[in-house]
C-alpha positions, 0 to 999 in steps of 0.5 A: 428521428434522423440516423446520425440522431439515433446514432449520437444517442446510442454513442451517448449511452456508452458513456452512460453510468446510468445505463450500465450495470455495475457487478459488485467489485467484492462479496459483501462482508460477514458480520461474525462475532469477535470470538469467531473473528480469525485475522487470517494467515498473515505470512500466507497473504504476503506469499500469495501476494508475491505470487501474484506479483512478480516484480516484487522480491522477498527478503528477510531481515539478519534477524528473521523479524520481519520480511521485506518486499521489495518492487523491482522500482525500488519506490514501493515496499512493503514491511511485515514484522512477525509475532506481534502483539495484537496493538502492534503495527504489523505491516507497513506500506510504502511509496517513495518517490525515488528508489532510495528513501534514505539521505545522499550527498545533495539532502539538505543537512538539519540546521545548527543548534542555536548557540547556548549562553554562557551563564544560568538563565 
């Protein structure tokens, strides 16, 4: 084998997926039994989220139901509602294409209603 073959198969290997070993991204998961199922501390998740991500900014509703997270983009959000039942949404997640998700000038405005006959149908 020339050099530049040995070298073109060396670069080859880089590339390789099967040559490389890969590290599990995550432990694997524990089975438990649903009594001992515990769904966590959901408003310690959202702080230690915001910790962690700085461009993100927490607000409260007037009402103190639910908390908001904010990305300094405006385009991704994130909605937590406090004390739901457990069949409830509790956080919602979004991405907008544009920072302001609700409707402006330029919206396209719904249709009118058909117009409705004079008599009983």
């Amino acid at each position: 084998m020339t050099d530049s073959e040995r070298s073109a198969i060396e670069a080859r290997s880089v590339f390789d997926i099967t040559t490389a070993k890969s590290e599990p991204s995550r432990p694997e998961p524990e089975t438990v039994p649903v009594y001992l199922a515990d769904a966590g501390d959901h408003d310690a998740l959202l702080d230690t989220f915001l910790d962690a991500h700085g461009e993100f900014e927490k607000w409260r509703t007037w009402s103190d139901e639910t908390t908001h997270a904010i990305h300094e983009s405006q385009t991704l959000r994130i909605e937590r509602v406090h004390e739901t039942p457990a069949h409830e949404t509790a956080w919602t997640v979004a991405a907008y294409e544009t920072p302001s998700p609700t409707a402006c000038g330029s919206s396209p405005r719904p249709a009118p209603p058909p117009p409705r006959c004079c008599r009983i149908c």
